[in-house]
N, C-alpha and C positions, 0 to 999 in steps of 0.2 A: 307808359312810355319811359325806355331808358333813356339820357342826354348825353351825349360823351361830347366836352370841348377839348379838341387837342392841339398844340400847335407843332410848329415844323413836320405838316404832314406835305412839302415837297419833292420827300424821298427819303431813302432809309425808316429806322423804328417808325416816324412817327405816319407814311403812308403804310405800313405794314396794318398798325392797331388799326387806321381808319376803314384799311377793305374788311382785317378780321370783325370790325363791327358793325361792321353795313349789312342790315338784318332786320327781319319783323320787327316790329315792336318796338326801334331804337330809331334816335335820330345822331348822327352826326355832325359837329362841328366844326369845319376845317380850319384852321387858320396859320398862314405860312406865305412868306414876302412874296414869292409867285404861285398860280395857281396851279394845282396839278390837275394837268385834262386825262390824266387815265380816273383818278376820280370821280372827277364832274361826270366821267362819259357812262359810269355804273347806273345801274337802276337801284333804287333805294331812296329816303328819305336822309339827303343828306344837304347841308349847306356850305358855303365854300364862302369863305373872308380874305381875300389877298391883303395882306398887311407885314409891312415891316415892323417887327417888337422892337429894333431900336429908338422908333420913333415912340417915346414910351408918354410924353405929354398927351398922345391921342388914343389911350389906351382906354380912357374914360368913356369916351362915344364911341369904340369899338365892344367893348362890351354891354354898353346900354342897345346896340344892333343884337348881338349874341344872345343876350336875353330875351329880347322881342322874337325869336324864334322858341321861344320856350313857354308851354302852355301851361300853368300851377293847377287847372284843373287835372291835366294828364299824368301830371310829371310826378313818374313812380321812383324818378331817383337822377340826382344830376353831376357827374364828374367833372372833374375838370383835370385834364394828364399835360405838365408842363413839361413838354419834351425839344420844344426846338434852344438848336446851341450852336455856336461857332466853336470854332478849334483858335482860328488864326486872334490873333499871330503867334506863330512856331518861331519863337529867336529867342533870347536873351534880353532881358530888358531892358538894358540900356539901347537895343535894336529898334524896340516897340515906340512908334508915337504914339503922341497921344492923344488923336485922334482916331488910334487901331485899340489904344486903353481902353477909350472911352467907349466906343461901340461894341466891345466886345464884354463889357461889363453891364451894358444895357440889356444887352441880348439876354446875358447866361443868368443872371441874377437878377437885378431891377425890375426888370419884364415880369419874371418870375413871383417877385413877390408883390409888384401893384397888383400883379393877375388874381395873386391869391385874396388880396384886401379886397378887392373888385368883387372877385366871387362869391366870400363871404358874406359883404354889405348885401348884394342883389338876390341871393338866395335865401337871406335870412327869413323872409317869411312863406319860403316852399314847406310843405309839411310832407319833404321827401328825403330818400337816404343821400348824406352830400359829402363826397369823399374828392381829394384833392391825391394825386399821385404827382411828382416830385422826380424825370428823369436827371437823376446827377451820375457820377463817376466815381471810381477807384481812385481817380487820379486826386480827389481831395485827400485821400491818405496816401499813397502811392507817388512819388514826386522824382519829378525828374526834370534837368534843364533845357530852357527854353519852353516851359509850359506854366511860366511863374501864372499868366493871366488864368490860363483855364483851371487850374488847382485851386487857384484861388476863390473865384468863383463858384466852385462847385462846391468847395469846404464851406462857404456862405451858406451856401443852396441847403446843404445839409442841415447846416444850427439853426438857418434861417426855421428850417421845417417842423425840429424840435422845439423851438420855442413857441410858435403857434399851436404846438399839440399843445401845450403845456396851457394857453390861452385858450383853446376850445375845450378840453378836458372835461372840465364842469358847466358849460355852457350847455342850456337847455336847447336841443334845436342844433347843436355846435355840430361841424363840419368835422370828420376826419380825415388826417391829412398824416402823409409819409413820403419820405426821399428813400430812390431806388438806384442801387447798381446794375448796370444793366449788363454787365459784364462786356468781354473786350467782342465788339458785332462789328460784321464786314460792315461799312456803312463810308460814307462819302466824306464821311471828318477822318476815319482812320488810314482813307485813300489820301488824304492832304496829308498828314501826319508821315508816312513813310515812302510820298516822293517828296517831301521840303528837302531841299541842298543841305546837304549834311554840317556844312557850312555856316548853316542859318541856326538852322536846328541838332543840335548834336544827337538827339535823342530819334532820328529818323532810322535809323540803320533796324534798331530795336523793334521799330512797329513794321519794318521789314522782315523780320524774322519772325513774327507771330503770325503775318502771312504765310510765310513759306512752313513753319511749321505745325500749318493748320488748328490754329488754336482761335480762330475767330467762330464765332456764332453765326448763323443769317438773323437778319431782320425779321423774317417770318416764324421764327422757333423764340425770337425775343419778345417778337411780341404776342403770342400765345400763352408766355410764361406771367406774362405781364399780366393778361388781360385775368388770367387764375388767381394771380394776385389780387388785383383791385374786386373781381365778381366772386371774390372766394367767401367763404364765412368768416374766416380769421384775418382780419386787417391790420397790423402792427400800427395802432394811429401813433404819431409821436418818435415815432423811431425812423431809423435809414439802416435798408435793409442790403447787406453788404454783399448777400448773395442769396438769387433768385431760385426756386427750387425745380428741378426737374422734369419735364414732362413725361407723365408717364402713361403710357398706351397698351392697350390691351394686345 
């Protein structure tokens, strides 16, 4: 039995990966602040965790539940795909409270990497394949104003990811792990990003034009590319992979 944990599966990439994997022999782990009922309502072997990652002090007995769905007799291999993220707040940071700081720095990062210390510790003695995928952004290298929090964050996300390869490396039993670009996808954060009042966000005009010039992804071709990635042979552990490679069909 495959394990996929993923979170922010309440729309966009991260329900994309979860229908792409709802399939024989795999189990699904949803987890995402509300539940999505076009999931629940699938047939398959899948579980559904409503949880906000802000709330990151109960991250501990959210995963000691996620793992009690996980059988060590079965389990041919256990991912875990950190993909839920906020955009806001889109301003200028002297705009941002910080109480918008703080929760959005829980969500995109913190979350992120108690998830992965969580992961590691509870699957340390699966004697299955355990690869950690890392949804981050362009926008850690790529900057622009009014996105100080999210850049920031995901430039985290990134070294965060690097440094852990560097720590499972020679670890027997050790976890691979990598941060991914997902490239720029129609998706419900880049609908935020180019209606914010231009006012707020100077940089909205811009993700209005990579609308209008058709230069977005779907969610369903992202996360295919995705899933080639993570189920492929060649896994870059240690690294952030800046760009996703193409699907290619017969």
């Amino acid at each position: 039995m495959k394990y996929f944990i993923i979170t922010g599966t309440s729309r966009g990439i991260g329900q994309a990966l979860a229908e792409r994997l709802i399939a024989p022999g795999h189990c699904v782990i949803c987890i995402s602040r509300s539940e999505n009922q076009e999931l629940t309502s699938k047939q398959g072997n899948l579980h559904y965790f409503p949880f906000d990652l802000g709330r990151s002090g109960e991250l501990n007995a959210l995963m000691d539940e996620v793992f009690a769905c996980i059988d060590p007799s079965e389990a041919e291999s256990v991912y875990l795909i950190n993909n839920a993220a906020v955009v806001a707040p889109l301003a200028s940071i002297d705009q941002c409270s910080p109480e918008d700081i703080t929760y959005h720095v829980q969500v995109n990062l913190i979350a992120p990497m108690i998830l992965t210390s969580l992961f590691i510790q509870k699957a340390e003695h699966l004697q299955a394949d355990k690869k950690i995928m890392n949804i981050s952004s362009a926008s850690s290298k790529y900057l622009f104003p009014g996105m100080s929090c999210y850049s920031a964050a995901k430039a985290g996300l990134d070294t965060f990811t690097q440094v852990v390869g560097l720590e499972e490396e020679n670890k027997q039993g050790g976890i691979q792990i990598v941060s991914v670009w997902p490239g720029m996808v129609e998706t419900a954060l880049q609908q935020e990003a180019r209606t914010t009042s231009q006012s707020r966000f100077a940089s909205a005009n811009l993700f209005a034009n990579w609308k209008e010039q058709g230069k977005l992804t779907t969610p369903d071709y992202t996360a295919e590319q995705l899933v080639q990635l993570l189920l492929g042979e060649f896994y870059p552990h240690g690294s952030v992979v800046e760009q996703l490679k193409p699907i290619h069909t017969m």
